[in-house]
C-alpha positions as CSV (number, residue, x, y, z in Angstrom):
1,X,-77.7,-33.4,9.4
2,X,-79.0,-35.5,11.9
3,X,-77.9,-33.5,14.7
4,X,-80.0,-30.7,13.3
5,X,-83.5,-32.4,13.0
6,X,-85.7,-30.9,15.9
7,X,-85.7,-27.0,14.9
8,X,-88.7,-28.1,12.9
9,X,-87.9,-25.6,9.8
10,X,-89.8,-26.7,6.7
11,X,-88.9,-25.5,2.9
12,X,-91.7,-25.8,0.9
13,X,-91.2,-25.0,-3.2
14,X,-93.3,-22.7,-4.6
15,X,-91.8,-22.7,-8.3
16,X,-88.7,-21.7,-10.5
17,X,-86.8,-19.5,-7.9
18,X,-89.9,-19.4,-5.3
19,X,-90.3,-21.2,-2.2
20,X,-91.5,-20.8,1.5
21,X,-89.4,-21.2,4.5
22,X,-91.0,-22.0,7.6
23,X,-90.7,-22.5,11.0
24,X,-92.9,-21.1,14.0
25,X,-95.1,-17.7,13.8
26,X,-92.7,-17.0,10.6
27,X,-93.3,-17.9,6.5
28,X,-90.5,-16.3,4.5
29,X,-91.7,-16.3,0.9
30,X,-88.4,-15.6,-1.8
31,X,-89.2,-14.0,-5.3
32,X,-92.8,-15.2,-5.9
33,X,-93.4,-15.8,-9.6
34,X,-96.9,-17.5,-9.7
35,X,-98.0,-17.4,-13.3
36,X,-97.8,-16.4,-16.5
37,X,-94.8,-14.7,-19.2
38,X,-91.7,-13.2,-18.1
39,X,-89.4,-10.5,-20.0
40,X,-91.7,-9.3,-22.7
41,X,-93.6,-13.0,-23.7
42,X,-90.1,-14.4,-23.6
43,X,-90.1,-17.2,-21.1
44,X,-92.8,-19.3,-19.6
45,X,-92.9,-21.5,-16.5
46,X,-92.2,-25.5,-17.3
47,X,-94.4,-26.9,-14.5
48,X,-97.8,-25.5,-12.9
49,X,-97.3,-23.5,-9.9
50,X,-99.9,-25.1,-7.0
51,X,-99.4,-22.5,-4.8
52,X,-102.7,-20.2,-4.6
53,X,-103.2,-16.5,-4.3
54,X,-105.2,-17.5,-1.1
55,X,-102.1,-19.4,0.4
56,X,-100.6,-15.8,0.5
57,X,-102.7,-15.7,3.9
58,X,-99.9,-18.3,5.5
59,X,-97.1,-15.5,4.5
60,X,-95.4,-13.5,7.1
61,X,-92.8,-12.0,4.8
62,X,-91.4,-11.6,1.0
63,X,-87.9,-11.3,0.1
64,X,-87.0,-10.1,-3.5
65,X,-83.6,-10.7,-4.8
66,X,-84.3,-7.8,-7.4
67,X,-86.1,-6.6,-10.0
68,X,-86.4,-9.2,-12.7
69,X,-90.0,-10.5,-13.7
70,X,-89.7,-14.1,-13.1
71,X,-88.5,-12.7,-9.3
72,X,-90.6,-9.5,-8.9
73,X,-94.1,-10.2,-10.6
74,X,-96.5,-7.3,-10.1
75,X,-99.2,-8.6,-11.8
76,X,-98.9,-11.4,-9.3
77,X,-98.7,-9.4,-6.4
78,X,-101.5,-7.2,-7.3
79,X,-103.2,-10.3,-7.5
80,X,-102.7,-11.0,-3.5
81,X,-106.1,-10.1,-1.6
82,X,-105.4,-6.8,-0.8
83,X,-106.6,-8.3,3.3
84,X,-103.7,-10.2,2.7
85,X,-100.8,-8.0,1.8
86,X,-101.8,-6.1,4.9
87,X,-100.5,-8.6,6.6
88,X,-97.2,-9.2,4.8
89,X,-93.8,-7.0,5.2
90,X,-91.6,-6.7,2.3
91,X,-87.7,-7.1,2.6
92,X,-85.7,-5.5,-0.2
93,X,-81.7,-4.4,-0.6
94,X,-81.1,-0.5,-0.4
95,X,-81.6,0.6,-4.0
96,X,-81.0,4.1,-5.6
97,X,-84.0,3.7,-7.9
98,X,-86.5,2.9,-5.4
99,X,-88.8,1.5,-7.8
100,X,-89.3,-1.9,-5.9
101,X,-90.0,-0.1,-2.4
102,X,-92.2,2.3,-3.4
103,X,-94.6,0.0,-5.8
104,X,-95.0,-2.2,-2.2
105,X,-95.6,0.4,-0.1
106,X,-98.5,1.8,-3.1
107,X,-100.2,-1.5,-3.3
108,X,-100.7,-2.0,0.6
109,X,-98.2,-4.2,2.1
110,X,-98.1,-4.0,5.8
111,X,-94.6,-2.7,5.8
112,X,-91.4,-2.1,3.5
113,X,-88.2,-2.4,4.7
114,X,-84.6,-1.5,3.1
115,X,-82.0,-4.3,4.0
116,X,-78.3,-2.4,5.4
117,X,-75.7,-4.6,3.3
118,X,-73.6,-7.1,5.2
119,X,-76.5,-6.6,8.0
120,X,-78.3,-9.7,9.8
121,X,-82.1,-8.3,9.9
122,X,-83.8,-10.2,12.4
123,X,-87.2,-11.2,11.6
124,X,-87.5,-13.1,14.8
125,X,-85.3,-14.3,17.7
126,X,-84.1,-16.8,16.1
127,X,-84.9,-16.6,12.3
128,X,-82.6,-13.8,10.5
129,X,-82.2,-12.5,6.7
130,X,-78.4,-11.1,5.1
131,X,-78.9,-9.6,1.8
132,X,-76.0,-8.6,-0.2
133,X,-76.3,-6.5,-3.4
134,X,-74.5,-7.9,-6.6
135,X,-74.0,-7.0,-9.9
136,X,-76.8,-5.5,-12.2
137,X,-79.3,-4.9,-9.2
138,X,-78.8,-8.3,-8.4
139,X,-78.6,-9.5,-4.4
140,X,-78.3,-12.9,-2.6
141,X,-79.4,-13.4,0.7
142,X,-78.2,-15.5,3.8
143,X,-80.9,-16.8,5.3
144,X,-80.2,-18.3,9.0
145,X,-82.9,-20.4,11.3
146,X,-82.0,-21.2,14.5
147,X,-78.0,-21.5,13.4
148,X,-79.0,-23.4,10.0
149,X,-77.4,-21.6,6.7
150,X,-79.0,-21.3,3.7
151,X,-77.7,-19.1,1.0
152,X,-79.8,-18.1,-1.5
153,X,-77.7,-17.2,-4.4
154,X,-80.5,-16.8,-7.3
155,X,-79.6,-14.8,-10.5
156,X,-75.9,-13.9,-9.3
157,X,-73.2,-14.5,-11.3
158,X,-71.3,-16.8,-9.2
159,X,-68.3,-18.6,-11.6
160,X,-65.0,-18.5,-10.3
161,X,-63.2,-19.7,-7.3
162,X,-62.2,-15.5,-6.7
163,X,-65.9,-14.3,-6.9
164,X,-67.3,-16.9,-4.4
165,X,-64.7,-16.6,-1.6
166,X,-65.2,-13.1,-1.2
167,X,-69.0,-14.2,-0.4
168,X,-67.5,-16.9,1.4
169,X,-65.2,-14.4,3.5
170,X,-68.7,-12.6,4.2
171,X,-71.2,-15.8,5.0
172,X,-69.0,-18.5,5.8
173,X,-69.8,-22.2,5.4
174,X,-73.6,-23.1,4.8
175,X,-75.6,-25.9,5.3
176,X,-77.7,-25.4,1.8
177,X,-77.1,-24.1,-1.1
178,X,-79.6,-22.7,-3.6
179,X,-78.5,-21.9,-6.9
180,X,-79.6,-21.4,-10.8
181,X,-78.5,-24.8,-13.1
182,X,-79.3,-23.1,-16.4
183,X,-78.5,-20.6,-19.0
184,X,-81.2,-17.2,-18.6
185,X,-80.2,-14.8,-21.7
186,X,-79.3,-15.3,-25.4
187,X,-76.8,-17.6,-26.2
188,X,-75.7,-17.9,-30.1
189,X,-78.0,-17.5,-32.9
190,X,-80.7,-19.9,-33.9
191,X,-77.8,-22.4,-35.6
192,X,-75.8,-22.4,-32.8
193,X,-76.8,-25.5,-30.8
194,X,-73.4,-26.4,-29.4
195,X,-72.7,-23.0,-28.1
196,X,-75.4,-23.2,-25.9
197,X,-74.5,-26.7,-25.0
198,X,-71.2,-25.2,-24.1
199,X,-73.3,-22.5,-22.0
200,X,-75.1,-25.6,-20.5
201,X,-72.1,-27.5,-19.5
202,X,-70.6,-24.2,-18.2
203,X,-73.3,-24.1,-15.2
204,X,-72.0,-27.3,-13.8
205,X,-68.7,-25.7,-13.5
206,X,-70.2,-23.1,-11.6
207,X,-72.1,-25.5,-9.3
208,X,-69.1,-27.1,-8.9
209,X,-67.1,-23.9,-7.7
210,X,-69.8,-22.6,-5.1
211,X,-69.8,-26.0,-3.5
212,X,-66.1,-26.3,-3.4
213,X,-65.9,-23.0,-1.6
214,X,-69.3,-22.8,0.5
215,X,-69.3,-26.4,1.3
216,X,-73.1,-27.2,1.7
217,X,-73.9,-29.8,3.4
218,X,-77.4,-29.9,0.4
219,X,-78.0,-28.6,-3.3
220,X,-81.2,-27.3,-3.9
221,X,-81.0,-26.7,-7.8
222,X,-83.6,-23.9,-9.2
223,X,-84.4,-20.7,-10.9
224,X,-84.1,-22.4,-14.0
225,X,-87.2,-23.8,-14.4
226,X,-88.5,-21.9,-17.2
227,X,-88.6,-22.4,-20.9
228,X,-88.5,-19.8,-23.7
229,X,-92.0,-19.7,-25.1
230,X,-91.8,-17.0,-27.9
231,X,-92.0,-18.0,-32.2
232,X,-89.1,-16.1,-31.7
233,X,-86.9,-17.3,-29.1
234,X,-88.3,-20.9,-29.0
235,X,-84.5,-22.3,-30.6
236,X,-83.0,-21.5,-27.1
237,X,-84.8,-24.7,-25.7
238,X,-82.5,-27.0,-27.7
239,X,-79.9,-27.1,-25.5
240,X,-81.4,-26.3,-21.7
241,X,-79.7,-28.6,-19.7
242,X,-82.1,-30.9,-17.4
243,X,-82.8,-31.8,-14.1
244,X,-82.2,-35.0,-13.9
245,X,-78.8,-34.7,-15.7
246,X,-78.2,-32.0,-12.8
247,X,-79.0,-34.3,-10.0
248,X,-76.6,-36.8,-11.7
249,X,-73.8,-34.7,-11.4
250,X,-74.3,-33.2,-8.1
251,X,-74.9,-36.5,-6.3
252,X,-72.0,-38.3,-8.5
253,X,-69.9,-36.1,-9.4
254,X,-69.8,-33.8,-6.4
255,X,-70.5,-36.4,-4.1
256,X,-73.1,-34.0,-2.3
257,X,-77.1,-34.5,-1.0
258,X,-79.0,-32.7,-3.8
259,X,-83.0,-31.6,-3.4
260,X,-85.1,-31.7,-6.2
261,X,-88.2,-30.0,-5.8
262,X,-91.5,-30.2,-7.1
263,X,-94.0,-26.9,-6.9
264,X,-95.8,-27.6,-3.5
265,X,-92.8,-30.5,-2.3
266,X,-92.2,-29.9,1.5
267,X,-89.2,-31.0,2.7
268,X,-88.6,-31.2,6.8
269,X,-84.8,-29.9,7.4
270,X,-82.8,-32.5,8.7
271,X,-84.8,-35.5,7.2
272,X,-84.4,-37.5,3.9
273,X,-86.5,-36.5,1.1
274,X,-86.5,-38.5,-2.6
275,X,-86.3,-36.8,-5.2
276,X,-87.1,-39.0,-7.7
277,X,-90.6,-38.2,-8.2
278,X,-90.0,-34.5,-8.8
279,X,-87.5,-35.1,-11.6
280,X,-89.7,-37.5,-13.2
281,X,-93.0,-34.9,-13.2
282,X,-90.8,-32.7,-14.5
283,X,-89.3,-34.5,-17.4
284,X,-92.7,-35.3,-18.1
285,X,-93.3,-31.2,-18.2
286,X,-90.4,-31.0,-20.2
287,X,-91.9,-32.7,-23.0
288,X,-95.1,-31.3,-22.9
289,X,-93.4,-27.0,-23.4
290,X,-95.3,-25.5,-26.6
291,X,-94.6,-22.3,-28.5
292,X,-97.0,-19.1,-27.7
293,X,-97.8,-18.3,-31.1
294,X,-100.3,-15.6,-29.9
295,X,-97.5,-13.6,-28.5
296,X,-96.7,-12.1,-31.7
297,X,-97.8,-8.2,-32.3
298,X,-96.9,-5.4,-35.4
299,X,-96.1,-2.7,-33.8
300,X,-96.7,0.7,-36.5
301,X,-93.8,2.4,-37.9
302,X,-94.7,5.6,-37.5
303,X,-95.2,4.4,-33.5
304,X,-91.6,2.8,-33.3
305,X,-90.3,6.4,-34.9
306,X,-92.2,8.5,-32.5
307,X,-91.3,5.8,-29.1
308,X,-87.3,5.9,-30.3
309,X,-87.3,9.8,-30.1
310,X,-89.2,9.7,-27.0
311,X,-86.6,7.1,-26.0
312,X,-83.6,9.5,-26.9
313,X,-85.0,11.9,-25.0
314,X,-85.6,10.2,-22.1
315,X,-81.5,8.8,-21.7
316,X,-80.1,12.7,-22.8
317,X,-82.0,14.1,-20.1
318,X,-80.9,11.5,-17.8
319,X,-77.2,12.4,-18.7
320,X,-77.4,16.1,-19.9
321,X,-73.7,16.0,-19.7
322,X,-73.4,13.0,-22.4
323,X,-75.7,14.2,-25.3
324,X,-73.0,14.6,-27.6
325,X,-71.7,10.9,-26.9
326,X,-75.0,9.4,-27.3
327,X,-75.2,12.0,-30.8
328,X,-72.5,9.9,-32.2
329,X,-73.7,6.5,-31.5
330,X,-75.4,4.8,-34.3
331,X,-76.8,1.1,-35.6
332,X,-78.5,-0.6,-38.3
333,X,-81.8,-2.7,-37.7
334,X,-83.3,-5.2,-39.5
335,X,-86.9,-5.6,-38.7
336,X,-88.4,-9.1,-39.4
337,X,-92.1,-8.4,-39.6
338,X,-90.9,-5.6,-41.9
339,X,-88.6,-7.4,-44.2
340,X,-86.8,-3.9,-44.0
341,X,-83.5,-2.4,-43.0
342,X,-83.5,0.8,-40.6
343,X,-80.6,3.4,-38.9
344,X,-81.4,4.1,-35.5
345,X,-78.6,6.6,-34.2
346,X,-78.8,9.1,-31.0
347,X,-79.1,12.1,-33.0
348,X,-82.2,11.3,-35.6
349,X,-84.0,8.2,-33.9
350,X,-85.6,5.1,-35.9
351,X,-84.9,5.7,-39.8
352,X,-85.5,3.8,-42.9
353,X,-82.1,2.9,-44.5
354,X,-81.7,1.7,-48.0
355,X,-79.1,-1.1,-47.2
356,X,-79.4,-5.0,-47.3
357,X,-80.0,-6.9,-44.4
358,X,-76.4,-8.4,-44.6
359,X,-75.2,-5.0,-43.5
360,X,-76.9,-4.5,-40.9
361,X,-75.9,-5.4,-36.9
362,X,-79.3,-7.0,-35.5
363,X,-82.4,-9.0,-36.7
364,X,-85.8,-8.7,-34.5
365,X,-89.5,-7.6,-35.0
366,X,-91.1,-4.7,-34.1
367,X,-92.4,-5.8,-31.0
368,X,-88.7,-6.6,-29.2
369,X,-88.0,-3.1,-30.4
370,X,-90.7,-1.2,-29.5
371,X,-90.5,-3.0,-25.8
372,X,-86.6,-2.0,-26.3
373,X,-88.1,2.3,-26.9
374,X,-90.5,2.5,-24.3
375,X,-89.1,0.8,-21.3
376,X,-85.4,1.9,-19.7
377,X,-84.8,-2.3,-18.9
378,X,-86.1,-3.2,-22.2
379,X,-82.6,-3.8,-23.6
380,X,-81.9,-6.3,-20.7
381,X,-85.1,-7.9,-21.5
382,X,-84.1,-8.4,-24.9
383,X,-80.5,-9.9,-24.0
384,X,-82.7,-12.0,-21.6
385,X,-85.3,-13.4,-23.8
386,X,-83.6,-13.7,-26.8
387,X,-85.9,-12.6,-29.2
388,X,-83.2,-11.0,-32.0
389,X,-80.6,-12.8,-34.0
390,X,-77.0,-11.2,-34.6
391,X,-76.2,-10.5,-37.9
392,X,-72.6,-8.4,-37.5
393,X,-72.4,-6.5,-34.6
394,X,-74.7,-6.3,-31.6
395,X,-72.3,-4.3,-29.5
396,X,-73.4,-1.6,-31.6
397,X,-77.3,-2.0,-30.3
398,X,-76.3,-3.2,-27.0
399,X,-74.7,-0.5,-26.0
400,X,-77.7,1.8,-26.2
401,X,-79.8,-0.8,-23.7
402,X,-76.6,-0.5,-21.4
403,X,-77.4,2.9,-21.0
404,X,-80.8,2.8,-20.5
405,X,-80.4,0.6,-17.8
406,X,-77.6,2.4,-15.8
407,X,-80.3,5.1,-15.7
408,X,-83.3,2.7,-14.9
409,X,-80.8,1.5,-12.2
410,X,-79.6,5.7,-11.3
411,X,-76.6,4.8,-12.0
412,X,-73.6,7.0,-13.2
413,X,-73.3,6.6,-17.3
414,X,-71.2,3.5,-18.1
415,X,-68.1,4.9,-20.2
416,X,-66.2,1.7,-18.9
417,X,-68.6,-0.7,-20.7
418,X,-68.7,1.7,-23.8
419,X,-65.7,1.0,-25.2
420,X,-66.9,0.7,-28.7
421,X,-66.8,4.4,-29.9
422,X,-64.5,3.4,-32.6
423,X,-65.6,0.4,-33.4
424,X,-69.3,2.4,-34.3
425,X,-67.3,4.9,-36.5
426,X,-65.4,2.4,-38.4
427,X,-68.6,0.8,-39.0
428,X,-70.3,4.3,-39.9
429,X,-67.5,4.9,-42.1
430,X,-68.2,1.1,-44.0
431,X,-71.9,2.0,-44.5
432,X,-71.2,5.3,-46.1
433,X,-68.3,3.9,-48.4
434,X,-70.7,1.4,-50.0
């Protein structure tokens, strides 16, 4: 990279998926997650973000990849002097929901503006922006100073040879690479520790691939610097695969320059930077994760009833045209707080079931379903954070938080992911039998 060392572009790490490009009158800040929980008291950040509210000032603009909180934090951003985010203009992909663009534009940032897919927005003469939409509201961006390539690929689902060359057909080669190193939703129940080694492992094939096919010339591992943090969820952590083990791999294995960075590391482009320090402040962070044990809230039954009709209602209207289908759905609950077995079906709502918990499809507290009733993403917080155990069939509860988020997203109702009609009936028919 030699040949490359006088644009004077600097990348300094803010934290988890965060950090600052910079070069000239321009500071490009990606998915800012400053402090505290993500997904419901689900997940919490491993190491101290330095970065202050205050250094917001230095910002010219804010890219978010989507809507996720540990990307899009708006108790962070409402935390930005208001002075400040006068200052700052918002790039986001072309959404149908809107929700992202218009919570910007209501809380004062100097300007909003809707990325055109496959479009190079040009922030300045020579510093540009690509932003692609992927899968579940999902987007990665190409980001490109002064000929430089950096693709950020965050959250997206990048694990085969087929799904990264048609990106590759799009961006071309890049000269750095930023993508995720670990696992970010449930994986097995509390007992099943080599699953999510398995899940671990998994990500170095991925790593693996998108180097293969985008050829970076440098790795910059992140967005997976989080632990979960709930009672609840807190089992997940025994099988997170670790940074240095990462930068082993990528540096032997793959033969390539890999970048680990600390919150508030600057790295010049073009020059060599050590890493060592980093992973050894964060191994010491590893060790020092704890358990939120104030996190945990009883939520009322007669609340949960009265927020799963109001939840019903909420998805029918959205699809007027599917109110029989979601009629006919059903699944069985077991709340842990409750020590109690419920039905929750799309014609009658939350309601008390005589049957044991073996029979029953989920395990979770009141809280996970509440959060799951009164918000359209909560099932994809719940898949993300982990907070429920499967006892026979989550399909049958999943299903519902699939089509809550279609409509959070304003997307058309997902009968191609609902292919569990039958499967629901059979297990209606089972319950009824006993």
């Amino acid at each position: 990279m030699n040949y490359l060392k006088n644009i004077n572009m600097k990348i300094q790490f803010i934290n988890h998926a965060s950090f600052l490009i910079k070069r000239g009158n321009v500071s490009l800040l990606c998915d800012p997650w400053i402090e505290g929980t993500a997904f419901n008291n689900g997940w919490s950040l491993i190491s101290r973000t330095l970065f202050e509210y205050s250094d917001f000032e230095n910002v010219t603009h804010i890219w978010f990849s989507h809507e996720h909180p540990d990307h899009f934090s708006p108790p962070n951003l409402l935390k930005i002097p208001l002075t400040t985010r006068n200052q700052i203009v918002v790039l986001y992909h072309k959404s149908n929901d809107k929700r992202v663009i218009n919570f910007c534009k209501k809380i004062g940032f100097k300007d909003v503006i809707e990325l055109e897919k496959n479009v190079q927005f040009h922030i300045d003469e020579d510093f540009s922006i690509l932003c692609n939409p992927y899968t579940d509201g999902d987007s990665y961006s190409l980001i490109n100073v002064h000929g430089v390539k950096i693709l950020n690929l965050n959250d997206c689902v990048v694990d085969s040879y087929e799904k990264a060359s048609e990106i590759y057909k799009i961006i071309g080669k890049v000269d750095v690479l930023f993508t995720q190193f670990g696992y970010a939703n449930k994986i097995g129940n509390s007992k099943d520790y080599e699953i999510r080694k398995a899940s671990a492992r998994e990500k170095l094939k991925r790593i693996k691939i998108q180097s293969s096919i985008f050829n970076p010339s440098t790795i910059v591992p992140f967005a997976s610097f989080i632990y979960f943090s709930h009672p609840e969820n807190y089992y997940m952590n025994d099988g997170i695969i670790k940074i240095d083990e990462i930068f082993n791999y990528i540096t032997m294995k793959l033969k390539k320059d890999c970048l680990v960075m600390y919150p508030n590391d600057i790295w010049k482009f073009g020059t060599k930077f050590n890493s060592t320090n980093a992973i050894q402040k964060y191994l010491l962070d590893y060790n020092k994760i704890k358990i939120f044990k104030d996190s945990i809230l009883i939520i009322d039954e007669l609340t949960l009833i009265e927020n799963s009709i109001l939840f019903l209602q909420k998805i029918k209207d959205g699809y007027p045209k599917k109110k029989e289908f979601i009629n006919s759905m059903n699944t069985f609950i077991y709340l842990s707080d409750y020590k109690k077995s419920f039905s929750f079906s799309g014609k009658n709502g939350l309601v008390a079931a005589n049957i044991h918990k073996n029979l029953c499809d989920i395990e979770l507290s009141s809280d996970s379903l509440n959060y799951c009733f009164k918000e359209l993403w909560g099932g994809d917080t719940l898949n993300v954070n982990a907070r429920f155990q499967v006892i026979n069939n989550y399909d049958t509860f999943r299903n519902f938080g699939i089509i809550s988020s279609c409509l959070n997203r304003q997307e058309e109702f997902p009968f191609k992911t609902l292919s569990f009609l039958q499967k629901i009936q059979l297990k209606i028919q089972k319950i009824i039998k006993l």
